[in-house]
C-alpha positions as CSV (number, residue, x, y, z in Angstrom):
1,X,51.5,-37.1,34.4
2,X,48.7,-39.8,35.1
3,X,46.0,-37.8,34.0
4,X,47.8,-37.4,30.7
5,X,48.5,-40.9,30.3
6,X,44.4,-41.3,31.1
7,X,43.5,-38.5,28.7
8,X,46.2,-40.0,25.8
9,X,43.9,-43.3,26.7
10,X,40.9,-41.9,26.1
11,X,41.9,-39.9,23.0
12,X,43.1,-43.4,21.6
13,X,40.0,-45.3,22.4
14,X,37.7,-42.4,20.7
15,X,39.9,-42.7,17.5
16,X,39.4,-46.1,17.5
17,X,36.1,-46.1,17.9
18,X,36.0,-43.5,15.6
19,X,37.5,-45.0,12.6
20,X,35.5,-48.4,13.2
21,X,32.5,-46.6,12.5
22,X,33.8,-44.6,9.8
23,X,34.7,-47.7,8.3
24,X,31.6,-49.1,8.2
25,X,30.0,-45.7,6.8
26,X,32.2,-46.3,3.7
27,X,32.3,-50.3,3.5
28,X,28.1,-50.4,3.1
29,X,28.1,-48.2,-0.1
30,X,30.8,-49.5,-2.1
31,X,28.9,-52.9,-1.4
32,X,26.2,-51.6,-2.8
33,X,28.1,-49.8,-5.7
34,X,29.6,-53.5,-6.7
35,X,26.3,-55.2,-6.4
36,X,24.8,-52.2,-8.5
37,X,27.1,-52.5,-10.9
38,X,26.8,-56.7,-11.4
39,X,23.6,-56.3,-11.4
40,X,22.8,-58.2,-8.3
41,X,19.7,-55.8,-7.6
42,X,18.8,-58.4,-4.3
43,X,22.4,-57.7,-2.9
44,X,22.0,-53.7,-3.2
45,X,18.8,-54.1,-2.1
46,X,19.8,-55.8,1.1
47,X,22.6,-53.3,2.2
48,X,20.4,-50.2,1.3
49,X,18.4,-51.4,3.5
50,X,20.6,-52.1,6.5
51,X,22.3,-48.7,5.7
52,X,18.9,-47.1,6.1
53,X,18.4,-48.8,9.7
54,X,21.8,-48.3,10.8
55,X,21.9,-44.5,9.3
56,X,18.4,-43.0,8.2
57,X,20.2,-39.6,8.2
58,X,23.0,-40.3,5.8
59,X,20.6,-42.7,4.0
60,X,18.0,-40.0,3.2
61,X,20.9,-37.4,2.3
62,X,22.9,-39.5,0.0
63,X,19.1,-40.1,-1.8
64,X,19.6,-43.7,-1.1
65,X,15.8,-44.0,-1.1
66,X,15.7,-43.1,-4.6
67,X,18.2,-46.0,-5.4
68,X,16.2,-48.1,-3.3
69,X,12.8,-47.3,-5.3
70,X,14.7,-47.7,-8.6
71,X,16.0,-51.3,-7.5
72,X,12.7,-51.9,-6.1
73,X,11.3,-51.3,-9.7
74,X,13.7,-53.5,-11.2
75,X,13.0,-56.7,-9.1
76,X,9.0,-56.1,-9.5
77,X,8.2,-55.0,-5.9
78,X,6.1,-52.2,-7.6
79,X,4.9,-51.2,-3.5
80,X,8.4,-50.7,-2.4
81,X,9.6,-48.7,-5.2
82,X,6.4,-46.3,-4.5
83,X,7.1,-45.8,-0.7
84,X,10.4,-44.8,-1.4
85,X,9.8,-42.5,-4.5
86,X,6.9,-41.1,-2.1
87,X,9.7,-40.8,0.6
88,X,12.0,-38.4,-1.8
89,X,9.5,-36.7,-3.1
90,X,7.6,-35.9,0.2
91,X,11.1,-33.7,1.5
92,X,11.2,-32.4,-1.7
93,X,14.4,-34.4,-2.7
């Protein structure tokens, strides 16, 4: 009986755990989404790039690095945009 009590306990604590981080996975890009979409290319920019230090993997499969090179453009950082078009282009994204 106490070891189910420990495992329900543990089982808890990993779904907590769980949905924080999951949570954060889908807070970041509707962020970005709303600054996107108002325009606020410094904002986007500023959340792509935590998302990319926080998750490279999902940032390089979602193609956030293109995004990121686009917004880049936008705001005039001309050596940003081409490290990240380079970064797509180089995995043949």
């Amino acid at each position: 009986m106490r070891l189910m009590k420990l495992s329900n306990a543990f089982l808890l604590f990993a779904l907590v755990l769980f949905s924080a981080n999951l949570f954060a996975q889908t807070e970041t890009p509707q962020k970005i989404l709303q600054a996107v979409e108002t325009r606020d290319y410094q904002t986007a920019i500023n959340e792509l790039e935590t998302l990319k230090k926080a998750d490279k993997k999902i940032f390089e499969l979602n193609n956030y690095d293109y995004l990121l090179a686009r917004l880049s453009e936008k705001t005039g950082d001309f050596a940003a945009a081409m490290a990240n078009y380079q970064a797509v282009a180089s995995r043949n994204s």
